[in-house]
LUMMARKOL-52474 format. One record per residue (C-alpha): residue in three letters; x, y, z. Coordinates in nm, 2 decimals. Layout:
BEGIN
[atom "ALA", [X, Y, Z]]
...
***
This chain:
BEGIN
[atom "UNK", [-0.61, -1.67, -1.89]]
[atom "UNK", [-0.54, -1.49, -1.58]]
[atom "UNK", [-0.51, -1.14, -1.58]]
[atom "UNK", [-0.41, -0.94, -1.25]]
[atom "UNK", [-0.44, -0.59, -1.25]]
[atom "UNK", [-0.36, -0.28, -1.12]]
[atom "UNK", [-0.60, 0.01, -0.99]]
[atom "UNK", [-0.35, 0.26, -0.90]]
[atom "UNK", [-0.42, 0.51, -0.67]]
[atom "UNK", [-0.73, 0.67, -0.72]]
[atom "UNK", [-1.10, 0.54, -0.89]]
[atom "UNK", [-0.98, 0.63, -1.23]]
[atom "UNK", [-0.67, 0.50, -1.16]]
[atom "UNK", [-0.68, 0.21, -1.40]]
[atom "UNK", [-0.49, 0.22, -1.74]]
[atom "UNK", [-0.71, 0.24, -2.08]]
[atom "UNK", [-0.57, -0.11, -2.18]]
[atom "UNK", [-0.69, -0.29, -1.80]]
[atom "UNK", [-1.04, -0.16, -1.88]]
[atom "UNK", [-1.02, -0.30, -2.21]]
[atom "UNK", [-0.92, -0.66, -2.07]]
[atom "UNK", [-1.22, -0.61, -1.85]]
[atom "UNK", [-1.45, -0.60, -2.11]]
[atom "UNK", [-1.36, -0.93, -2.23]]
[atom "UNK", [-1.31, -1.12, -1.90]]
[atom "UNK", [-1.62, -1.35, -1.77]]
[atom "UNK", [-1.53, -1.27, -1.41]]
[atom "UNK", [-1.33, -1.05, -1.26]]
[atom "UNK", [-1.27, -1.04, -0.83]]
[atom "UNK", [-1.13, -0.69, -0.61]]
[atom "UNK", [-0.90, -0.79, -0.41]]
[atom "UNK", [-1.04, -0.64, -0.05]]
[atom "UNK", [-0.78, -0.73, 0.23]]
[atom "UNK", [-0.43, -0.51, 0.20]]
[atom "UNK", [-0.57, -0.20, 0.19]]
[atom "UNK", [-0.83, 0.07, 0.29]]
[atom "UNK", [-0.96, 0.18, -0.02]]
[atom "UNK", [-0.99, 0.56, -0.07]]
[atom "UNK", [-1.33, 0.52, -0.25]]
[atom "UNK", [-1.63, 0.23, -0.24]]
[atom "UNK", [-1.73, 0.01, -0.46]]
[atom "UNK", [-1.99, 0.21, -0.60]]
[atom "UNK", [-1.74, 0.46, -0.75]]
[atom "UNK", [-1.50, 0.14, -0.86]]
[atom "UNK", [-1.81, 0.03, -1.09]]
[atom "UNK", [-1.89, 0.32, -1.20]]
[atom "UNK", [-1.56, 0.36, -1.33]]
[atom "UNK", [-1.59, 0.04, -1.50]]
[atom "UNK", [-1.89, 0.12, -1.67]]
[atom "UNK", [-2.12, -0.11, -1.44]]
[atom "UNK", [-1.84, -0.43, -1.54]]
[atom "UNK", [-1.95, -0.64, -1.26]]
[atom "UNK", [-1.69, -0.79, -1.00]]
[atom "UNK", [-1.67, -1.00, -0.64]]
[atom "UNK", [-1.52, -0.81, -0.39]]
[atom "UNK", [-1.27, -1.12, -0.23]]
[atom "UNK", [-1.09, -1.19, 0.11]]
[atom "UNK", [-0.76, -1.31, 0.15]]
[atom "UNK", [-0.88, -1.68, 0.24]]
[atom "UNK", [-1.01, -1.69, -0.12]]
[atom "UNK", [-0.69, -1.54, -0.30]]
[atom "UNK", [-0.48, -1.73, -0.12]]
[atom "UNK", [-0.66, -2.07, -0.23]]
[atom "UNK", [-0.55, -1.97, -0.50]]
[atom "UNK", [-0.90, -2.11, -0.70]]
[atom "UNK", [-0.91, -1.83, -0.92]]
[atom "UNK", [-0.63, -2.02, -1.08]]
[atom "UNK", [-0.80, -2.29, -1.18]]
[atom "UNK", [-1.12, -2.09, -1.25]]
[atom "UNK", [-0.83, -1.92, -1.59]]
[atom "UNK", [-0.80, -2.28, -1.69]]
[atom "UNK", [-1.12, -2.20, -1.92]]
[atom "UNK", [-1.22, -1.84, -1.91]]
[atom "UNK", [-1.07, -1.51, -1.88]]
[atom "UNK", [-1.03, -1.42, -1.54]]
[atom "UNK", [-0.92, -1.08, -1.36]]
[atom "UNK", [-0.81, -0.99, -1.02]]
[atom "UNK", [-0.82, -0.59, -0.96]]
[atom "UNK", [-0.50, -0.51, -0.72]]
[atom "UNK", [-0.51, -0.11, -0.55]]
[atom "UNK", [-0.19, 0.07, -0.64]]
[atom "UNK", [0.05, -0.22, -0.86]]
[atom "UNK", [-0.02, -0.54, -0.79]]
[atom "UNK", [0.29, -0.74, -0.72]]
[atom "UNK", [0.36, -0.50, -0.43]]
[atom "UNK", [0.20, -0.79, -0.20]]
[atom "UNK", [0.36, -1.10, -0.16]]
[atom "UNK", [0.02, -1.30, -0.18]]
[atom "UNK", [-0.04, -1.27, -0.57]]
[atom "UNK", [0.30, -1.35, -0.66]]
[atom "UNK", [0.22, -1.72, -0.53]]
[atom "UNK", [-0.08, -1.65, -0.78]]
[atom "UNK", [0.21, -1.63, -1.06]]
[atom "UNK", [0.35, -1.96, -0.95]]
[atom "UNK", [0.07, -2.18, -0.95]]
[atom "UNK", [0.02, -2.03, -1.28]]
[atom "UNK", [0.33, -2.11, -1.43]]
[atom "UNK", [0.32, -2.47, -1.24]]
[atom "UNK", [-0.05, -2.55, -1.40]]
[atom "UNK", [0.07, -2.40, -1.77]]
[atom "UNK", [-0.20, -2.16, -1.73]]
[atom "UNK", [-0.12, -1.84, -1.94]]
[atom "UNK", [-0.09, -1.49, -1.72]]
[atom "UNK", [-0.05, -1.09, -1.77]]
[atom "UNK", [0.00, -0.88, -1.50]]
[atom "UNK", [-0.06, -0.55, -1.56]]
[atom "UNK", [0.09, -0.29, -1.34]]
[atom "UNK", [-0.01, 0.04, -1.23]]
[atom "UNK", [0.09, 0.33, -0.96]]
[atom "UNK", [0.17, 0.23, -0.60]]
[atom "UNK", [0.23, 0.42, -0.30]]
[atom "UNK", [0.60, 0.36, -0.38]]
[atom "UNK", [0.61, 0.60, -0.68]]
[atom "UNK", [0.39, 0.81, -0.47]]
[atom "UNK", [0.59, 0.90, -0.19]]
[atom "UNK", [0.84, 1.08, -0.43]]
[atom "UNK", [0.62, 1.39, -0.38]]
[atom "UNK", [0.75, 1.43, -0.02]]
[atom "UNK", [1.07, 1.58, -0.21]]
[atom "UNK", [1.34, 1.26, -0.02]]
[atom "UNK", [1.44, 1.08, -0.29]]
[atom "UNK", [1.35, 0.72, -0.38]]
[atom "UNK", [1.70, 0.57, -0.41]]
[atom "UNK", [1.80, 0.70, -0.05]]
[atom "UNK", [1.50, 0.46, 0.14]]
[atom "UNK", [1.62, 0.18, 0.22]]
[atom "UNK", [1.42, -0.11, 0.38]]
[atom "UNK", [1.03, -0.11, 0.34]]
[atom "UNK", [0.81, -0.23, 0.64]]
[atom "UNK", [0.47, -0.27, 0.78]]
[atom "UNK", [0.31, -0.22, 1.11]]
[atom "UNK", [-0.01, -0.45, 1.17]]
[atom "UNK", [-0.23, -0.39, 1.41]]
[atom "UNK", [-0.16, -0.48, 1.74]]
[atom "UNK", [-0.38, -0.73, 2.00]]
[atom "UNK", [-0.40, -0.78, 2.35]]
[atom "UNK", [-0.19, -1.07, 2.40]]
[atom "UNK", [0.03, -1.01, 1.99]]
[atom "UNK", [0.22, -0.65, 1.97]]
[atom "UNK", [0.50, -0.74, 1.74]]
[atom "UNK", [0.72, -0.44, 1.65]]
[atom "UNK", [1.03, -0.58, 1.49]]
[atom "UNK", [0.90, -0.35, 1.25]]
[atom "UNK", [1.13, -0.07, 1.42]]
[atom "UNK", [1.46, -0.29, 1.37]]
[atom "UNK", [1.40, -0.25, 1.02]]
[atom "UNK", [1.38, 0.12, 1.08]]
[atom "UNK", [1.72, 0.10, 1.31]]
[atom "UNK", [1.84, -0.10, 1.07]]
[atom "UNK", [1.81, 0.20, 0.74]]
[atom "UNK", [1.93, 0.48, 1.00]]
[atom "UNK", [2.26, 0.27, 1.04]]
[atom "UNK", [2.29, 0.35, 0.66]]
[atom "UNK", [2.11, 0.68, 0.69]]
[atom "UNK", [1.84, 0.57, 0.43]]
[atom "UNK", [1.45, 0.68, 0.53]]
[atom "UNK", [1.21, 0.43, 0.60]]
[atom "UNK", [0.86, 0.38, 0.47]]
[atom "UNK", [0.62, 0.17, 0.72]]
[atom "UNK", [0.30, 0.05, 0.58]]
[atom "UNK", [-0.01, 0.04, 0.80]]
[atom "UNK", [-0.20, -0.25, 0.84]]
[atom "UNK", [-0.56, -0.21, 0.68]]
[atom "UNK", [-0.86, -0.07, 0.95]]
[atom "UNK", [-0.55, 0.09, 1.21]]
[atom "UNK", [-0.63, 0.46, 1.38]]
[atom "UNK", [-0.36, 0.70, 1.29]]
[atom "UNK", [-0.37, 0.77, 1.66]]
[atom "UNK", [-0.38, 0.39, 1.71]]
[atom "UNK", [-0.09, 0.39, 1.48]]
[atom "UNK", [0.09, 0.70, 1.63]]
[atom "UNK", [0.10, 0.54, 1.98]]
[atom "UNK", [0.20, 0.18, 1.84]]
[atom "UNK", [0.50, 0.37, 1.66]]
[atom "UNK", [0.59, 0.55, 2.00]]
[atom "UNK", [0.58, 0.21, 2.23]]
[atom "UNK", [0.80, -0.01, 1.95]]
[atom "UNK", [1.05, 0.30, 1.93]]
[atom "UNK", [1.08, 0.31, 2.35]]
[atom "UNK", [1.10, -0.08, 2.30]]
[atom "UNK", [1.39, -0.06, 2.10]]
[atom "UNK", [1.58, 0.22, 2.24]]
[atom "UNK", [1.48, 0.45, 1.89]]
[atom "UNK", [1.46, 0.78, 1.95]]
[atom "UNK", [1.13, 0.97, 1.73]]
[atom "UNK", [1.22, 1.30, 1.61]]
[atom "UNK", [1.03, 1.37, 1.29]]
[atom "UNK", [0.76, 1.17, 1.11]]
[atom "UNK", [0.64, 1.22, 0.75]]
[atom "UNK", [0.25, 1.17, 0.75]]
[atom "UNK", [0.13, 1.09, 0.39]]
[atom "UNK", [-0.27, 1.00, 0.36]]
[atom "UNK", [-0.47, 0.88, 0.00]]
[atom "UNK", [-0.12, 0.97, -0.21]]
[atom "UNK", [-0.24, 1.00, -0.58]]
[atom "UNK", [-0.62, 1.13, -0.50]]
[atom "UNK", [-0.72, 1.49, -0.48]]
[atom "UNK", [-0.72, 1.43, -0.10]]
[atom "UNK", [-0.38, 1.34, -0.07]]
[atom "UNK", [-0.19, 1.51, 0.20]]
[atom "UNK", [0.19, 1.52, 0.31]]
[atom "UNK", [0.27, 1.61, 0.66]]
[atom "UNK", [0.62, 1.64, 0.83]]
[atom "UNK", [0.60, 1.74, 1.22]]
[atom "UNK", [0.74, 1.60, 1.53]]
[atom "UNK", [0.62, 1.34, 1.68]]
[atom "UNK", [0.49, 1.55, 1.97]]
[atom "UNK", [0.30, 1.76, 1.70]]
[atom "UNK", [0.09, 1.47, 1.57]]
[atom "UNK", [-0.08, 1.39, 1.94]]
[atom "UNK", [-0.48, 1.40, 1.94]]
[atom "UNK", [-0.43, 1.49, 1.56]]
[atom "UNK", [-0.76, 1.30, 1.38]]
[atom "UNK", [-0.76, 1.43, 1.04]]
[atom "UNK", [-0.58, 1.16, 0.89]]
[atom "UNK", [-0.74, 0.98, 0.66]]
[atom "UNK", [-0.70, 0.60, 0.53]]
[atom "UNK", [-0.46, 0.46, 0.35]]
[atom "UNK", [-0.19, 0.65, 0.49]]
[atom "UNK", [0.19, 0.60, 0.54]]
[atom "UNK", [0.50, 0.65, 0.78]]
[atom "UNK", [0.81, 0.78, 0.66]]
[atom "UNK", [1.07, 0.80, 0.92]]
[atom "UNK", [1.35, 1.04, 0.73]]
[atom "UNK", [1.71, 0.96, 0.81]]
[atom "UNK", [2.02, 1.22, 0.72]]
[atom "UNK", [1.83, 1.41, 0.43]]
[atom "UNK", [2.04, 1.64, 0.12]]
[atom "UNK", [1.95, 1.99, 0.19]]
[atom "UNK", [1.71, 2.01, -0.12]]
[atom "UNK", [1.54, 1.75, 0.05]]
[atom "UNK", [1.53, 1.90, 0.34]]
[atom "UNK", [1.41, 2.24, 0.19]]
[atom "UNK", [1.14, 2.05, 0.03]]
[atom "UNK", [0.98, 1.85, 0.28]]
[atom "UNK", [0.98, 2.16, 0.53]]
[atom "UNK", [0.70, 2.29, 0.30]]
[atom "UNK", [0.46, 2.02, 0.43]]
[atom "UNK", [0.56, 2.16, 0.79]]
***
């Protein structure tokens, strides 16, 4: 059987009942390429009482193997945050199904419930999008026409950032792809390790942010569009 689970946000983010369907899985993989975890590996085993895992790649999920590995043992992939949230381990689900191989997917906290403590409500975001990191000769931002796209409707956006970018990396990527696309930057919600003690909310202009290092990884974009005043008079508190 195939069991993919979710970490949630922080080391002892896992539920009682994924630890329990640890115990009785003969291998068990972390899934290492969509984020930048808050903690190490050390701490992750730890929390799993020394259970033993492989820390994988994306090449390896995406072969989709470990399917075939739940053909005769009990296999688990460990997601951060909920693991459906990335597209890759839904094609996990499908060669499932298409092999008659049973599955559980047990799900967990994500950044999307997360992002609730920056006082804008959920149901006004519209769009979600990414930002990856950008190359000499590759700097797509069509991210920002998803971001044009939720002002036209005045619902926020939440951009993801690609796993290893700067913040001030980041910061000037988000600046270029704006002047690109004729977007005008006002404010930007800064949220960093949501759900850990270290978690941090952050709502400044975008001229406040320059040379600013102490973000730490994985953080988030929010760009708010027209906010309710009690979401206004909340998120000024992280000013």
């Amino acid at each position: 059987m195939l069991y993919i689970i979710g970490l949630g946000l922080n080391v002892d983010g896992i539920s009682k009942y994924g630890l329990e369907v640890l115990k009785k899985c003969k291998k068990v993989y972390l899934e290492n390429y969509t984020v930048d975890f808050p903690y190490n590996e050390s701490q992750l085993r730890d929390a799993f009482n020394g259970k033993k895992f492989v820390s994988v790649g994306r090449e390896f999920v995406e072969s989709l193997s470990i399917v075939g590995e739940a053909k005769k043992k009990d296999v688990a992939l460990l997601v951060y945050g909920s693991p459906l949230t990335a597209t890759t381990h839904m094609s996990l689900i499908q060669e499932a199904k298409a092999s008659n191989i049973k599955y559980k997917v047990i799900y967990n906290a994500s950044v999307f419930d997360a992002i609730a403590e920056t006082g804008l409500q959920l149901y006004k975001f519209g769009k979600i999008t990414s930002m990856p990191a950008w190359k000499k000769s590759y700097e797509p931002d069509s991210f920002m026409e998803v971001v044009k796209e939720n002002q036209s409707i005045k619902a926020h956006s939440l951009i993801l950032i690609d796993i290893g970018l700067d913040f001030q990396d980041a910061l000037e990527q988000l600046k270029i792809a704006a002047k690109n696309h004729e977007f005008k930057l006002k404010n930007l919600v800064v949220c960093q390790v949501l759900g850990t003690m270290e978690r941090k909310i952050f709502f400044k202009t975008i001229d406040q942010y320059k040379e600013y290092t102490g973000i730490k990884k994985p953080y988030c974009f929010i760009i708010p569009s027209k906010m309710h005043f009690a979401e206004r008079e909340f998120i000024e508190l992280f000013q």
